[in-house]
Every structure is written in structure tokens, then in C-alpha cells.
C-alpha positions in Angstrom: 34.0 -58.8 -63.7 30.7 -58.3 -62.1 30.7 -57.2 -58.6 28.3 -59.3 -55.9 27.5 -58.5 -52.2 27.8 -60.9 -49.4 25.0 -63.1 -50.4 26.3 -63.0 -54.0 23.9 -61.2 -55.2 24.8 -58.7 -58.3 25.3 -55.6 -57.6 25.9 -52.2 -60.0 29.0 -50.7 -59.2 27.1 -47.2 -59.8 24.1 -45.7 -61.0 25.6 -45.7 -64.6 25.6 -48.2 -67.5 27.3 -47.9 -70.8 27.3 -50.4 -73.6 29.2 -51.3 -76.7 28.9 -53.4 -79.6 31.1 -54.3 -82.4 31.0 -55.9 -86.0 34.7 -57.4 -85.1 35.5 -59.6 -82.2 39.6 -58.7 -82.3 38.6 -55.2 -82.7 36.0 -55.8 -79.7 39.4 -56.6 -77.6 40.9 -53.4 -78.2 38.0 -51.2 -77.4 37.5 -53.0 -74.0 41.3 -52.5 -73.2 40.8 -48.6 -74.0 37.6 -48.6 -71.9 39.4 -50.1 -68.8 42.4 -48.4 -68.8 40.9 -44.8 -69.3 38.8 -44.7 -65.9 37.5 -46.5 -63.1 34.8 -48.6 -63.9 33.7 -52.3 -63.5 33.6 -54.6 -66.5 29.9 -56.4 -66.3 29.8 -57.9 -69.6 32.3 -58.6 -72.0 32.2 -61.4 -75.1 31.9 -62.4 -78.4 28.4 -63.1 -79.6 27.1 -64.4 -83.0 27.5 -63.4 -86.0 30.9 -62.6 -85.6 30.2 -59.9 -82.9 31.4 -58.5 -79.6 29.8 -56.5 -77.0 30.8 -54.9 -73.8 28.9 -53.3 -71.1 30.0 -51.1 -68.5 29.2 -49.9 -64.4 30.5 -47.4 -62.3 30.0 -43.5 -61.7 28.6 -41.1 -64.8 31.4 -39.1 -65.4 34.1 -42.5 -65.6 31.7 -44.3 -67.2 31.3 -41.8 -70.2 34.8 -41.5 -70.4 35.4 -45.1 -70.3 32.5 -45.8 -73.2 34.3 -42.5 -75.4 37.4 -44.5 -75.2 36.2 -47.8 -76.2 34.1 -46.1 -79.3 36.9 -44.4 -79.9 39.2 -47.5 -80.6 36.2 -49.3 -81.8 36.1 -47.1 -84.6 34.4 -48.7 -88.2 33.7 -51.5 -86.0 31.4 -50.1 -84.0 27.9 -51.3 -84.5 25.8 -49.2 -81.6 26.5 -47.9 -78.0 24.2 -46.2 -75.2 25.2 -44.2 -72.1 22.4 -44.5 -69.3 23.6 -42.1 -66.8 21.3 -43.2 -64.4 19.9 -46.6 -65.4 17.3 -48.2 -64.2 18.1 -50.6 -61.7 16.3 -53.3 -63.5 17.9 -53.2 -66.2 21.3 -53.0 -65.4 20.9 -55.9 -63.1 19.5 -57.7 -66.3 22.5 -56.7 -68.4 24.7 -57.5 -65.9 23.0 -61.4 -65.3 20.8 -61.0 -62.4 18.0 -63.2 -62.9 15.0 -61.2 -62.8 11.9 -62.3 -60.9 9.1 -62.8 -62.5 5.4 -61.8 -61.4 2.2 -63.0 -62.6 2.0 -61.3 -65.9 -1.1 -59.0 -66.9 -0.5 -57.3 -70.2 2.2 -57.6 -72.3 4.5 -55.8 -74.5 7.2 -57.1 -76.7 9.5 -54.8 -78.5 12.6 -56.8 -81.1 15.1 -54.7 -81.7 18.3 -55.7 -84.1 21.0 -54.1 -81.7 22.0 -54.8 -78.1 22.4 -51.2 -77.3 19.0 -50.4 -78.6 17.3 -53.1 -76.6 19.4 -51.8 -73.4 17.9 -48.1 -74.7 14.5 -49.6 -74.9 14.1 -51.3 -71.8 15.4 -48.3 -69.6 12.6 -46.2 -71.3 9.9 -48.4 -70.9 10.7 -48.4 -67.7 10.9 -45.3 -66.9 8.3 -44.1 -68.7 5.0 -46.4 -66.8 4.7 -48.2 -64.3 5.6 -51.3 -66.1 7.4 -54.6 -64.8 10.2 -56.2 -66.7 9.7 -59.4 -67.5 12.8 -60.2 -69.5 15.8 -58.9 -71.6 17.8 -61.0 -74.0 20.9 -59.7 -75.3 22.3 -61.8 -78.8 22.8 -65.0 -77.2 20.9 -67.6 -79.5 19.1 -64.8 -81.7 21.5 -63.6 -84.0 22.8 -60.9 -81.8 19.4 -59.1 -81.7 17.9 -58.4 -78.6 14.3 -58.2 -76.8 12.7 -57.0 -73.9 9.1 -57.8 -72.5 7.3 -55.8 -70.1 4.3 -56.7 -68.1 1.5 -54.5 -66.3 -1.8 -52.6 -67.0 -3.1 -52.3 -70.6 -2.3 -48.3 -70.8 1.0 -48.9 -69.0 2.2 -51.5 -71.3 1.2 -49.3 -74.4 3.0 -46.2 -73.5 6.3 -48.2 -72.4 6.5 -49.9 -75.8 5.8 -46.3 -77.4 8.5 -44.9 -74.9 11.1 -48.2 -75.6 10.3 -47.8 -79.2 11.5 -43.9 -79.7 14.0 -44.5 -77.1 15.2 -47.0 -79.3 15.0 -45.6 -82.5 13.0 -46.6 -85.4 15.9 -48.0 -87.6 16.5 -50.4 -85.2 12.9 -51.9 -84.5 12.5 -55.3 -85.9 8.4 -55.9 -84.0 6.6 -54.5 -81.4 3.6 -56.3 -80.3 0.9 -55.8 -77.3 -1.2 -58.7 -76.0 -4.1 -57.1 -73.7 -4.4 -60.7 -72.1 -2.1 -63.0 -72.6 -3.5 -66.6 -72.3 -1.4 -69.5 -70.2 0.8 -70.8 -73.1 2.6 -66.5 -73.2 3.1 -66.6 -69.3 4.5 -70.5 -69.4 7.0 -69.4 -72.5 7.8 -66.0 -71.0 9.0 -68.4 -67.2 10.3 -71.4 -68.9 12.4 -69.2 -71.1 14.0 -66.6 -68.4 14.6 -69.8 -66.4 17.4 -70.7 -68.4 
């Protein structure tokens, strides 16, 4: 269950993420009940997705978090698909994984990067981040796109280019499905990128 403040606003419940996905849904069950009994740790997403998948996603400190995500890969087994450990994530992102809607400024350039795995799209978007001064723009995770996931970033020309670099080896090749950079996006990209992340 994902934690809120007083004015119910998301909030992380530390500064580390962990994420889990699964070919099997019943199987996905099992790996989150091994996750939450093995440490302390908050629960931010947990559900089946299409095709036929399941996913979890984890907050709380580094240490119970990577015990938590060993457990739940552990019991995941065959099943499992992908998983990432951001010890420190950025705040951005987790808030994004977690359902925070995510504010969206006027966009300048623009990155896209596909990927064909939740966790690598988490993996990505951290990077990117991390690696220029780049603002996310969105992150969707498998719902209504065949369980894939994307991220778009927004900000200078040269920042956009080395946070799709960054997201892409973050990421890792095999999972890469496009990456595109648009050096000025004309008023039909910003309207799709708002009316989209509105939802």
C-alpha cells in the first residue's frame, strides 16, 4: 500500500526502490508474500498486468529492500521476467512508479526510449535522470501496451541526447524496443505527451 502525507500526497517510504516482474500471475502472488514477510518494506505496486503478467515494486531502506527483492526473485524463480534494485532512486521516479502524477513543464527537446520490460524502463528512467539535467515527462509501466514500458524526458538538445544514451545502457540493449530524439517537438508531441499523462 502506498504511503501518503497529510495532504495525501505520495510519499517514498525510503530512498530505495526495487522492482519485480513475472511471466505468471499466481506465481507473482508468491514472490510478493516472500518479499513482505522477509523485511520491512512498503508495498507500492502490486498487480497483474497484460499478457498474463505480474509485477511488484518495492520502498523502504537499501538494506530491507534488497533483502525483500532477493526473496521475492527468489520464490519467483523461472517466472521471473526482470528486476532492478535502485538503492537510491531518483525521486522522480519512484514517485512515478508509485502513481504520483508527475507535473509537466513546457517541453523543449525530447527523448523517448521503449523498452519491453517494466524493470528496464524503471532502470532507464533513473539513469536518464541522473545522468543530465533532464526533466521527466512521463513513465508508463504495461498498462495498455502489452506490458512494455516507456519513459520521455524533456530538456536541452545535449541533455536529452546523453539521458537517452545513459537510459539506454542503463537499460540494456536486449531490452530496447526504440529510442528516438526530437530537437523541437512541434504542438501536436507536447498536446499528446499532456493529454496522455492526464489520464
Amino acid at each position: 500500500m502506498t504511503e501518503r502525507n497529510a495532504d495525501s500526497k505520495i510519499v517514498l517510504a525510503g530512498p530505495a526502490l526495487g522492482v519485480l516482474e513475472l511471466a505468471s500471475i499466481a506465481r507473482g502472488y508468491v514472490a510478493l508474500d516472500a518479499a513482505s514477510k522477509r523485511a520491512d518494506v512498503v508495498v507500492i505496486r502490486s498487480e497483474p498486468i497484460t499478457p498474463g503478467k505480474y509485477w511488484l515494486a518495492l520502498s523502504g531502506g537499501e538494506a530491507e529492500v534488497e533483502e525483500s527483492l532477493a526473496a521475492a526473485v527468489s520464490a519467483a524463480g523461472a517466472s521471473r521476467i526482470d528486476s532492478v534494485l535502485l538503492a537510491y532512486v531518483h525521486e522522480a521516479v519512484g514517485l512515478a512508479v508509485a502513481g504520483a502524477s508527475i507535473e509537466r513543464p513546457p517541453l523543449s527537446s525530447v527523448g523517448a526510449i521503449e523498452l519491453s520490460s517494466i524493470a528496464s524502463a524503471v532502470r532507464a528512467a533513473d539513469a536518464a535522470l541522473k545522468a543530465a539535467q533532464v526533466t521527466l515527462v512521463d513513465l508508463h509501466l504495461a498498462r495498455g501496451i502489452g506490458g512494455k514500458g516507456y519513459l520521455v524526458v524533456s530538456g536541452e538538445l545535449s541533455d536529452v541526447e546523453a539521458a537517452v544514451d545513459a537510459a539506454v545502457y542503463a537499460a540494456g540493449e536486449s531490452w530496447l524496443v526504440g529510442r528516438e530524439v526530437i530537437a523541437n517537438p512541434d504542438a501536436p508531441v507536447h498536446h499528446a505527451v499532456a493529454s496522455r499523462s492526464a489520464r
